[in-house]
KEVO-112794 format. One record per residue (C-alpha): z, y, x; residue number from 1. Coordinates in pm, whole numbers, plus 32768, in hexadecimal, padded with zeros to 4 digits. Last residue first. Layout:
% residues N
{up->Z north->Y east->X num->NUM}
...
This chain:
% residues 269
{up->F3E5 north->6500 east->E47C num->269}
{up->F2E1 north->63FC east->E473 num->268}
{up->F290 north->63A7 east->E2F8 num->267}
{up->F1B9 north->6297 east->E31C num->266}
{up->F06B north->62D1 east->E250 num->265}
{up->EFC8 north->617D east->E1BE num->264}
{up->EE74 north->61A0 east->E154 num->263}
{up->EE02 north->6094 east->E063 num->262}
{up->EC50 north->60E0 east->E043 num->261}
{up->EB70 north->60AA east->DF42 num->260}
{up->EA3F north->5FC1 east->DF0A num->259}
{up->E9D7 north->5F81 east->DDB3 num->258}
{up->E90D north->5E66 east->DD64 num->257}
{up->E862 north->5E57 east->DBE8 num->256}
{up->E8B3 north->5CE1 east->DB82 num->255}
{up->E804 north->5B97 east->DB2D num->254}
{up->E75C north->5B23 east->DC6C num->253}
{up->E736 north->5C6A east->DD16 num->252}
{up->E6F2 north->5DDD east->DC38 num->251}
{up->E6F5 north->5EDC east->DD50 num->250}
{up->E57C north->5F63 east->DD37 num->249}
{up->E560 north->5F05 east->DBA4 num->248}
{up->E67C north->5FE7 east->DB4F num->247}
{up->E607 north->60FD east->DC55 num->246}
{up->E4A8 north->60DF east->DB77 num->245}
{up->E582 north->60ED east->DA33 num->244}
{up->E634 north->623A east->DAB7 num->243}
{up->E506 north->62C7 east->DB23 num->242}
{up->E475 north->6289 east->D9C8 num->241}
{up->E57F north->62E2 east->D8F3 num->240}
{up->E557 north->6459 east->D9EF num->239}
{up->E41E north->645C east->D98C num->238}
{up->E44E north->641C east->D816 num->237}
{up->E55B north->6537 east->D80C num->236}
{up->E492 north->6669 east->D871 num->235}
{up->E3D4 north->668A east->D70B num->234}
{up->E48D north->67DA east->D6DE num->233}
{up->E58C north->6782 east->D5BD num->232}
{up->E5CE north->663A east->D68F num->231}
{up->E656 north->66CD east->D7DB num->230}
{up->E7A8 north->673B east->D78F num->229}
{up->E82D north->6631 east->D675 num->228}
{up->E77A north->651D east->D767 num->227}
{up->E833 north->65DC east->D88E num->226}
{up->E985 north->65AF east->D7AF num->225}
{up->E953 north->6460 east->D76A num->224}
{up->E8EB north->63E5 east->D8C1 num->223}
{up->EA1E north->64AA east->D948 num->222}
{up->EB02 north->6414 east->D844 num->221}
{up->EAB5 north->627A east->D878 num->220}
{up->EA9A north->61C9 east->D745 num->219}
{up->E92B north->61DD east->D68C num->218}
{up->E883 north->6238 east->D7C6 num->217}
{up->E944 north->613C east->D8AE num->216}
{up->E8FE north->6028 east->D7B4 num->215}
{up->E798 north->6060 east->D776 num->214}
{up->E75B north->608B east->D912 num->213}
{up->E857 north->5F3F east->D94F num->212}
{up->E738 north->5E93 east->D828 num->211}
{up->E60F north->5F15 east->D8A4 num->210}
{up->E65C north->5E7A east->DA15 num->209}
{up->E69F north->5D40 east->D965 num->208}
{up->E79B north->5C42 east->D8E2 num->207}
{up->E8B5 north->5D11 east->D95E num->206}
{up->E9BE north->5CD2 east->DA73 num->205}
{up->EA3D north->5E1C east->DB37 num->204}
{up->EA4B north->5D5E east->DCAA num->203}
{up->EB60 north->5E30 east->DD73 num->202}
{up->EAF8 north->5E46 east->DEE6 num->201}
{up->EBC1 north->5EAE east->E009 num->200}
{up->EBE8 north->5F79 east->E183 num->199}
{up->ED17 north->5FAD east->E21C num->198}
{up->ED52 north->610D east->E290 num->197}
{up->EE7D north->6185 east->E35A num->196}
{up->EF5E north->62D7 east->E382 num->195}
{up->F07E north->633F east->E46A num->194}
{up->F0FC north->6471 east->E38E num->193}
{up->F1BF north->658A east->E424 num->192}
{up->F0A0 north->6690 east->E394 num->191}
{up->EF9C north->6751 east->E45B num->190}
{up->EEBC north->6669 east->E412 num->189}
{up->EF1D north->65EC east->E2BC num->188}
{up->EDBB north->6678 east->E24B num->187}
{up->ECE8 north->663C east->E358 num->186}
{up->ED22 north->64D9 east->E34C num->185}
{up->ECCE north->64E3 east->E205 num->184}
{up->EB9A north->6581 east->E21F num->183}
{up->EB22 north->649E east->E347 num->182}
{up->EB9C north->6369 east->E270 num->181}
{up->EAAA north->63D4 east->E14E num->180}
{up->EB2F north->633A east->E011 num->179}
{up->EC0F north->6460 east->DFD2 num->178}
{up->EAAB north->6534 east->DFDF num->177}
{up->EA31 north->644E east->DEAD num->176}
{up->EAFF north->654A east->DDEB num->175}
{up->EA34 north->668A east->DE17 num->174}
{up->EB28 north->67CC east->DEA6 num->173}
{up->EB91 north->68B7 east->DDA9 num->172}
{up->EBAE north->6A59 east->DE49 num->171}
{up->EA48 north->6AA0 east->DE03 num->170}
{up->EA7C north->6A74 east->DC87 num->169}
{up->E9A3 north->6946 east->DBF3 num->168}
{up->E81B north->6964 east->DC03 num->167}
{up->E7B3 north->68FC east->DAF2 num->166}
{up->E736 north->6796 east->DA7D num->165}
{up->E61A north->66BA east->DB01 num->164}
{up->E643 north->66B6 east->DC78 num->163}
{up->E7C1 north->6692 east->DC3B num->162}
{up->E7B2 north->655A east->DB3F num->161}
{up->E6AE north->64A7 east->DC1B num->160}
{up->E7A1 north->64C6 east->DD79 num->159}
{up->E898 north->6446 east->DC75 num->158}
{up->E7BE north->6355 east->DC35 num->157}
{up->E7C3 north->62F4 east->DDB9 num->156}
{up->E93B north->630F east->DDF1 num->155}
{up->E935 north->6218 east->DCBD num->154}
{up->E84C north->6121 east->DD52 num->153}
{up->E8D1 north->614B east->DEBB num->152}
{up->E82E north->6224 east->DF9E num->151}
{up->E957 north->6315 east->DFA9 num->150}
{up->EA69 north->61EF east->DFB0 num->149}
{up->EB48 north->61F2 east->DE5E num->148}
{up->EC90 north->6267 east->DEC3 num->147}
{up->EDBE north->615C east->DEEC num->146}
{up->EEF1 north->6254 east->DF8D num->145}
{up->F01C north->61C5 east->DFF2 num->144}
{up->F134 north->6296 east->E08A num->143}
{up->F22C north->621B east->E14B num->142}
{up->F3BF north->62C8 east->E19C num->141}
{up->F472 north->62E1 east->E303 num->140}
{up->F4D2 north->6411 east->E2C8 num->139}
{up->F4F6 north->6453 east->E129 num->138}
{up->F3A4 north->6497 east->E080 num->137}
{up->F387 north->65A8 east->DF6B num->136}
{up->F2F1 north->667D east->E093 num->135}
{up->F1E9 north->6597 east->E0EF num->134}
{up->F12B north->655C east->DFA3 num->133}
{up->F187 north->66DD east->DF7C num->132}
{up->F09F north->6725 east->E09B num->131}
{up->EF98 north->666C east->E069 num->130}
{up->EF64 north->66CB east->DEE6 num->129}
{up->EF7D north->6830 east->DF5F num->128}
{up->EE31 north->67E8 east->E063 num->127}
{up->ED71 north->6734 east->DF9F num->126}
{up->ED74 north->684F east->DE4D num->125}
{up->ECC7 north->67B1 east->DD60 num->124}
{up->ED83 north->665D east->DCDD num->123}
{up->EC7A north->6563 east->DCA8 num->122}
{up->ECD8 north->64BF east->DDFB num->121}
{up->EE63 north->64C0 east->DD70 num->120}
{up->EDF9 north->639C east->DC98 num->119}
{up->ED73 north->6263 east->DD09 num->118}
{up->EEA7 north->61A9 east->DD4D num->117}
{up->EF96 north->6297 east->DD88 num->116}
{up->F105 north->6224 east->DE5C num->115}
{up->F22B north->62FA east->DEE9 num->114}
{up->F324 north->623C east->DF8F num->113}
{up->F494 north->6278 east->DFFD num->112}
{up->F4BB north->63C0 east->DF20 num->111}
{up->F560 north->64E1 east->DEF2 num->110}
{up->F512 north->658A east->E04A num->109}
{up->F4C6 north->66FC east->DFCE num->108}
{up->F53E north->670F east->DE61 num->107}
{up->F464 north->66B0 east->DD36 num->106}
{up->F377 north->676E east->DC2F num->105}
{up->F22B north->66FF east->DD22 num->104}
{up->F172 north->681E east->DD31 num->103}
{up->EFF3 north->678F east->DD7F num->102}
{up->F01C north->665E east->DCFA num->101}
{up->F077 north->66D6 east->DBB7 num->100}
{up->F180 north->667F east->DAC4 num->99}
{up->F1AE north->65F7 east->D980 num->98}
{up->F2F6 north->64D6 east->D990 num->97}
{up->F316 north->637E east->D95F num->96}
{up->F48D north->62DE east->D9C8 num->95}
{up->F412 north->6160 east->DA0C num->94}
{up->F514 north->6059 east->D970 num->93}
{up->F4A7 north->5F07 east->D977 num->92}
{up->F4A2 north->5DC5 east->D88E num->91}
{up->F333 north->5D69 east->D8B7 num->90}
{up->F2CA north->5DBD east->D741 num->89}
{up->F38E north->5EFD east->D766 num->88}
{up->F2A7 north->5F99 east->D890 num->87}
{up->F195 north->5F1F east->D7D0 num->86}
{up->F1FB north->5FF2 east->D67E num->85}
{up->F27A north->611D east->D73F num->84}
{up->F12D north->6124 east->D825 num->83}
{up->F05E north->6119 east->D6C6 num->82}
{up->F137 north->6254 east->D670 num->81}
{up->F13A north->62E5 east->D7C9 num->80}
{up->EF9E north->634A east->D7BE num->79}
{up->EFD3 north->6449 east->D6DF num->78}
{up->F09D north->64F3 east->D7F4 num->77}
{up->EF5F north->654A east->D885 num->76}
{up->EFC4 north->65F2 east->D9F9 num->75}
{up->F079 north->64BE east->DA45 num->74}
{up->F1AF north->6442 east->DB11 num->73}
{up->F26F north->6307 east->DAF9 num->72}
{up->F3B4 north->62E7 east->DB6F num->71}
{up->F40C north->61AF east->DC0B num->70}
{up->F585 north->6127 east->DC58 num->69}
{up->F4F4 north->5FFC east->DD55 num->68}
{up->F544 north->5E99 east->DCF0 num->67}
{up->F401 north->5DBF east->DD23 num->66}
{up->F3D7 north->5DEE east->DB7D num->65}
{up->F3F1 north->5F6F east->DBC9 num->64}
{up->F2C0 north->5F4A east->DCB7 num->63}
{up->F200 north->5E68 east->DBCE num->62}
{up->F243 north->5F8D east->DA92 num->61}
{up->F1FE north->60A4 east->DB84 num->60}
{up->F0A5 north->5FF8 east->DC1A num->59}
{up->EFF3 north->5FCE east->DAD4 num->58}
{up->F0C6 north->612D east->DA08 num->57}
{up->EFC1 north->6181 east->D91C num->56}
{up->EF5A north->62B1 east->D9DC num->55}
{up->F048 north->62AC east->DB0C num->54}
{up->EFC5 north->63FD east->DB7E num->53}
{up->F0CA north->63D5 east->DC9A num->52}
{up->F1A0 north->62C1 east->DCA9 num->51}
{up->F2D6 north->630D east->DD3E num->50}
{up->F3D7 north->61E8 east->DDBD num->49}
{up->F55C north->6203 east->DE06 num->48}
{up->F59F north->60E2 east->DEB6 num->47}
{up->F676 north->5FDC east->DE1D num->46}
{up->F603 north->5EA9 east->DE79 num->45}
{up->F517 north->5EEA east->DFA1 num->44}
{up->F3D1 north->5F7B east->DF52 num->43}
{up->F2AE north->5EDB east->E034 num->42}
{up->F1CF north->6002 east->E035 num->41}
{up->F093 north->5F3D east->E072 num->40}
{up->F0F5 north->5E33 east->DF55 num->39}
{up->F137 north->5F59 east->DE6D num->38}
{up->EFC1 north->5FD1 east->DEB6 num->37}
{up->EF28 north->5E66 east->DE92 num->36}
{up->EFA4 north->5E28 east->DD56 num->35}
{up->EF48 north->5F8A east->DCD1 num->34}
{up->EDE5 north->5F1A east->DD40 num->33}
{up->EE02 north->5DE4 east->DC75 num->32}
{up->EE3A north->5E75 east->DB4B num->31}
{up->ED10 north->5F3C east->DB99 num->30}
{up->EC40 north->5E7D east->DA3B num->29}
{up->ED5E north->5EB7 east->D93D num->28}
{up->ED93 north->6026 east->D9B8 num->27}
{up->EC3E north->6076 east->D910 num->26}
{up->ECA8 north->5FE9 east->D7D2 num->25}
{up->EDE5 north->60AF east->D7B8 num->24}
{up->ECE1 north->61D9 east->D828 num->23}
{up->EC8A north->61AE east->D6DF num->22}
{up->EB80 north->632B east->D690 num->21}
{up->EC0C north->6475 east->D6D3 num->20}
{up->ED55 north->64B8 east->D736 num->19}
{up->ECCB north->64B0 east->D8B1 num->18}
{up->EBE1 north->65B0 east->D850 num->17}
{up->ECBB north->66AB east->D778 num->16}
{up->EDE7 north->668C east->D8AD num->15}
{up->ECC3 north->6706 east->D993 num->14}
{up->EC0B north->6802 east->D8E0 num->13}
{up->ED8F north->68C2 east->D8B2 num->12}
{up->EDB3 north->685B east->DA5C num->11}
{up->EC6A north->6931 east->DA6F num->10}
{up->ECF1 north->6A65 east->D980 num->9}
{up->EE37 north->6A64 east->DA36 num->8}
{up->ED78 north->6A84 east->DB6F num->7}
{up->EC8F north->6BA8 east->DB01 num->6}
{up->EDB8 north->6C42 east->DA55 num->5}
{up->EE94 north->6C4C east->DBD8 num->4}
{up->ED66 north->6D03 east->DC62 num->3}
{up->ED36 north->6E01 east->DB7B num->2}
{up->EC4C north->6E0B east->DA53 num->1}
């Protein structure tokens, strides 16, 4: 298998795991992440706006009801029709359209903002995914990033997830990495991009601990698909029960806290 299968094989895993499972009903509880993302990039009426890996379209939809033209970007365009639906209930138009991260289908400076909440960190390749953030952006442009922090509850399961399943391909970096701001910083570098990092907490409500680790295994794609990977050969219940201790660990008056970062990158040349 040459180089180029090996990654078209990955992003193939990819696109099957975030079609798995209601990530609708995911998106419903980091609403208020997107909210926080579109406030960061403060898009003036009118700017053109790019969501990357919009999934269900949270921060598109509130971007395009401030006024920006948004395009909405995804990997999984199974995701769009739920994003079509939303984006029509609040009277806006977002243009949807299946793309990766990591060769973004647009011209270089395109765009006034460039926005993922939660997304582009599960893309594999770091480096690319840096790189076209800032090449789609016009001088003078923002990005706005919101990664889950690496010792966060979900940078920590996914810590879980990778101890428990195979190895991926040497050339795919681990997700919670986006959530480290040394990695980051390392990433954008050598790139004209004047970054920050401001620090957050989204409170995922649910009656219990047992309850946020039901829902997430029943709804969220990468819990499905490890369950699908690990069950057959008795692996699964340990990695349940990591999950459920993590659960109980971060679970605060009503709600599983998740910490992630907004990082803001000023587009310097």
């Amino acid at each position: 298998m040459t180089a180029a299968d090996e990654v078209h094989a990955l992003k193939q895993r990819h696109h099957a795991m975030w079609a798995a499972g209601d990530y609708a009903a995911i998106a419903k509880h980091i609403e208020g992440v997107a909210a926080t993302a579109v406030e960061a990039a403060r898009p003036v009426e009118g700017a053109d706006l790019l969501d990357v890996a919009t999934g269900t379209g949270n921060a598109a939809i509130v971007a395009a009801e401030q006024g920006a033209h948004v395009t909405g970007l995804d990997l999984t365009p199974e995701l769009f029709a739920s994003a079509r639906e939303r984006a029509a209930a609040a009277s806006v138009e977002v243009e949807w359209v299946e793309g990766d991260a990591e060769a973004l289908a647009f011209a270089d400076a395109s765009f006034d903002r460039v926005l993922s909440t939660c997304g582009v960190q599960f893309a594999p390749r770091h480096e690319q995914v840096a790189r076209e953030l800032v090449r789609v952006l016009r001088p003078g442009g923002r990005f706005v990033l919101c990664n889950w922090k690496s010792d966060g509850m979900i940078g920590e399961t996914f810590k879980l997830m990778g101890a428990a399943l195979p190895k991926p391909p040497a050339f795919a970096s681990p997700p919670p990495l986006w959530g480290d701001e040394a990695h980051v910083r390392e990433l954008f570098a050598d790139l004209p991009v004047k970054l920050a990092f401001e620090g957050h907490t989204a409170r995922f409500e649910f009656p219990s601990a047992d309850a946020y680790a039901d829902f997430f295994r029943d709804n969220y794609g990468p819990t499905i698909k490890a369950r699908e990977a690990l069950e057959s050969d008795g692996k699964w219940e340990g990695l349940d029960a990591g999950v459920r201790a993590l659960a109980a660990r971060f679970y605060r008056d009503g709600a599983v806290e998740q910490s992630y970062w907004a990082i803001t990158g000023d587009v310097t040349r």
